[in-house]
N, C-alpha and C positions, 0 to 999 in steps of 0.2 A: 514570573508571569507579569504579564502589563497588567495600569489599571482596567482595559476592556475585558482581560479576564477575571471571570468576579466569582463569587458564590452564590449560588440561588437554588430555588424551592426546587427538589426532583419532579414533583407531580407536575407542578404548572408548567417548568419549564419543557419536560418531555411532551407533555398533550401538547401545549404550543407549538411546539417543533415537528409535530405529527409521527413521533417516533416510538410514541409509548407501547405500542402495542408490537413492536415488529421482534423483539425476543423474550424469553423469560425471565431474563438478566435485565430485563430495560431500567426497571426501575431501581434505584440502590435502597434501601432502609433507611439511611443516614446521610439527607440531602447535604451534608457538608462536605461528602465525597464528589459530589458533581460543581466540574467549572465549566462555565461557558463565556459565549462573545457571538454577537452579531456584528463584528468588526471582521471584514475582508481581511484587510492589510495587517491584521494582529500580528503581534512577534513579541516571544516566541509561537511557531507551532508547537503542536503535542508531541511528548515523546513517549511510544511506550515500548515496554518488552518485557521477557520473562524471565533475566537472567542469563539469557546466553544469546536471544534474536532481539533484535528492537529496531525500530523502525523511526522515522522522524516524519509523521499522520503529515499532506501537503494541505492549505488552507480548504480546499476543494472537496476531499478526501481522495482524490484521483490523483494523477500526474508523478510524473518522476522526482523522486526525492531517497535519500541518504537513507540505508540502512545496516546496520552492522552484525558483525557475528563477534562475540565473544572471545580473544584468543586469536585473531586472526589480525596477523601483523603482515606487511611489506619490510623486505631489507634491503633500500637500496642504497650503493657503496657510499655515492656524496653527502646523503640525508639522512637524518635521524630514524628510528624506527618508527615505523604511528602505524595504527591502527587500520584497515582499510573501509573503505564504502563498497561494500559487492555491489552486482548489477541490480536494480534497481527489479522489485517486483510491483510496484503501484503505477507503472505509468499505465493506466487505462486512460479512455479518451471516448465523448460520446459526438454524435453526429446526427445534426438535426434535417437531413437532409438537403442540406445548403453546405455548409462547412463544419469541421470539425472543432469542439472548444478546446481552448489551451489553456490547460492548467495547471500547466507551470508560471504563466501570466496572464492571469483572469481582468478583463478588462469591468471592474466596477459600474460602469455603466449597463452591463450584459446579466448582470448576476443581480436577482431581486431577493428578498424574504430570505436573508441567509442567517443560518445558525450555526454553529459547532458546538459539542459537547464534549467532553473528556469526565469519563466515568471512572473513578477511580477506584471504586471499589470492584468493578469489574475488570478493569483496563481496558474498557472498550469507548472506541472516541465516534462518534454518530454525528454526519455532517448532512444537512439539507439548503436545497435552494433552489430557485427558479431560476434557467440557463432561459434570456429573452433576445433573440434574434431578427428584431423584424416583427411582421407580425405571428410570425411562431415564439412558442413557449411549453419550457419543459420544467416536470417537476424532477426531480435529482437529489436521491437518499444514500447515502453511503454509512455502512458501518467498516470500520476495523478494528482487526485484535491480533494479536501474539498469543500464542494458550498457553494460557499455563498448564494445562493438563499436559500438551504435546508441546515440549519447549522447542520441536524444530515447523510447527505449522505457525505459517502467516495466515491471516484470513480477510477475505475481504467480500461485502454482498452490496450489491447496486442494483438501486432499482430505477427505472425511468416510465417515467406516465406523460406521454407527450397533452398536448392539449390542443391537439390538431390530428387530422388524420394523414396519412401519407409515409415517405418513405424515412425510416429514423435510425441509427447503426449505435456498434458500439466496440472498440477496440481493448485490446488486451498484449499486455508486451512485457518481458522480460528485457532489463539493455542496460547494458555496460553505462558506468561513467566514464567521464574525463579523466584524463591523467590529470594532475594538478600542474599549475605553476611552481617551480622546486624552487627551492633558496639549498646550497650546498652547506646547508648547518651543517653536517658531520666536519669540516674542513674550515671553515669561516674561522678568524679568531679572535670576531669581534662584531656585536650586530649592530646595524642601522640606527637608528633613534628613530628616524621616521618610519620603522615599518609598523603596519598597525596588525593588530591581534589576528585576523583571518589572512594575513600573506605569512606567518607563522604557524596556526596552527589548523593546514588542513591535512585533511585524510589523506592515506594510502592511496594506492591504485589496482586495480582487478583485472590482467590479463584475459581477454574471455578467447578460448579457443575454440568452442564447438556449440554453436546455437542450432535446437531442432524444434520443426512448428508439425503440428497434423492433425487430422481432425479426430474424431470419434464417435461412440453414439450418441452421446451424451453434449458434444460440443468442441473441447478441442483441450490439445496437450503441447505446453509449451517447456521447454526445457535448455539449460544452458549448461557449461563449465566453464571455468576462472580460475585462475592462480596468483595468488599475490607477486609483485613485483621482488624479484630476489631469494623467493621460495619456492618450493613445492609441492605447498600443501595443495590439494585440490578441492575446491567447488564445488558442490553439485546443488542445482535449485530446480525444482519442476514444478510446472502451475497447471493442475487440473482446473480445466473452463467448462462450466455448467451453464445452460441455458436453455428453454422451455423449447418442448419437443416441435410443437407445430409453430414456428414462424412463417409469417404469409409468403412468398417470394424473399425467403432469405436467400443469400448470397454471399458464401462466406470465401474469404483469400486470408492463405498463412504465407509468411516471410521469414526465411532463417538464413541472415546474410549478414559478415561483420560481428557486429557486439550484438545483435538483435534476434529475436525471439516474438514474432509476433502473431496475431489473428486479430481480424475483423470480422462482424456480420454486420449488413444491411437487409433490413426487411420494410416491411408494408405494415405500420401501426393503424392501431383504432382510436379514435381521440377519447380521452379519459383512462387508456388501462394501462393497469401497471404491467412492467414488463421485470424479472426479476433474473439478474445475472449473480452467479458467484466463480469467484477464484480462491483456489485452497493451493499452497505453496508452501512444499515441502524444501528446508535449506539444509542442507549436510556437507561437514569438510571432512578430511580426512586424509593421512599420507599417502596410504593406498589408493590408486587410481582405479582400480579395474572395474571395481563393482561399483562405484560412489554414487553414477548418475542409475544405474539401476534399480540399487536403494533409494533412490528419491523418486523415481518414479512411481515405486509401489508403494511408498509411504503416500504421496499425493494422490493416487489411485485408491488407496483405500480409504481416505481421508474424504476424496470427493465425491466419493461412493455413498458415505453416510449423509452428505449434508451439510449446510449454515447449523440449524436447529440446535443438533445435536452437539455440533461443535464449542456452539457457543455457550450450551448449559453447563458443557462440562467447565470450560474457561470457565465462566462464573462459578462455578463450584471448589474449582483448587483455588479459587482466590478467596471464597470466603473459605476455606478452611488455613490460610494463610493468613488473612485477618483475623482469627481466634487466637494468634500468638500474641504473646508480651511483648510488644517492640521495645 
């Protein structure tokens, strides 16, 4: 951790950040488990997982970023084995009815009142901030977690409270990375001196074969397959999208073309209210192909059926019963 992440008081720091009250998990016992930073540009970001999912949280809480399954390798013939990056389930993106933020490169001058947390006794990392546009301005809370209860659910809940009236959107996406730039280490037999640590040691790559978007009653179901490069194992990831029944003139467009997995809404906000999305993202691999994305769609179906809430109690709960051990 850099010095901008530091140690500090759970209570003050949560009421500060306005997040105290949003799970039952918020708070930890033992503020020594909570780091934070009101630094944008911190690095590292947070990593969490549960053993077998984990995720690398993006400074925003949103945006497309690196996350891994356990066991899930690429073998291609010139290159060494490593590990892969499956498709990406955090790139969301919100839209203040002007243009959409990018947060994969959040321009510091656009982003006020920002905080990130990393909760450690929960595993859960809670990011807020003001998205300022002009004279629009949005308020912007994100939680995420890996459960331990369910070590194949991702979890993610967003809320947005514009501070204007009018039209405000909010995207959700499943989507392939890059192949990497390769160096043929399996064959080389002798390396550079000048290469530096990240043209050596990046991730795998995830073939995606089969991206499906649609809606439902409830919001919408995004779903994908992949296969590591050089294997067979397969994929399956599905993101059950939940979002409040009556939006004013919503307008929702899904996308499943390529590496992508996507849905939008735009609707008609009221200035001051909170508006509250969730994504619950079921990841499974497996040799057998037939059934895999089936099984992830009824895991994510039932998953998103219950809720953030519930979700989240139980996360907090296998983690402090995880914490009672002897490390």
């Amino acid at each position: 951790m850099t010095t901008s992440l530091v140690f500090a008081w759970a209570a003050s720091l949560l009421v500060a950040s306005g997040l105290a009250a949003q799970t039952p998990a918020a708070v930890s016992a033992d503020s020594t488990f909570i780091l934070s930073t009101t630094d944008l540009a911190h690095i590292p970001s947070p990593f969490i997982g549960n053993g077998r999912l984990g995720v690398v949280v993006p400074p925003l809480g949103i945006g497309s970023s690196p996350s891994f399954l356990a066991g899930l390798y690429e073998n291609v013939p010139t290159d060494v084995p490593r590990i892969v990056t499956i498709p990406s389930w955090t790139a969301l993106s919100v839209f203040d009815g002007c243009r959409w933020l990018n947060p994969e490169r959040p321009d510091e001058n656009s982003v006020d009142a920002y905080t990130q947390v990393l909760d450690m006794r929960s595993g859960v990392v809670r990011t807020s901030f003001h998205w300022v546009n002009g004279p629009k301005r949005m308020s912007v809370r994100v939680q995420n977690f890996v459960s331990r209860a369910d070590p194949s659910l991702g979890v993610i809940r967003l809320d947005v409270a514009p501070q204007y009236s009018g039209r405000i959107g909010v995207r959700f996406a499943i989507v392939g990375q890059p192949a990497p730039r390769r160096l043929p280490l399996a064959t080389l037999e002798k390396a550079d001196p000048n290469w530096k640590p990240a043209e050596i040691w990046y991730p795998g790559h995830m073939t995606v074969r089969a991206p499906h978007a649609r809606r439902t009653s409830r919001g919408a179901r995004l779903a994908i397959t992949s296969v590591p490069e050089g294997r067979r194992t397969m994929l399956a990831q599905a993101s059950e999208i939940n979002w409040p029944s009556a939006l004013s003139g919503a307008v929702v467009r899904t996308l499943a073309r390529g590496d992508t997995a996507l849905v939008e809404v735009v609707f008609d906000a009221t200035k001051g209210r909170n508006y509250t999305f969730e994504q619950i993202t079921s990841v499974i691999a497996a040799e057998n192909s037939r059934s895999i994305l089936a099984q992830a769609v009824q895991e994510a179906q039932r998953a998103g059926s219950r809720g953030f809430a519930p979700l989240a109690a139980e996360n907090a709960q296998a983690w402090s019963r995880r914490w009672k051990s002897d490390i």
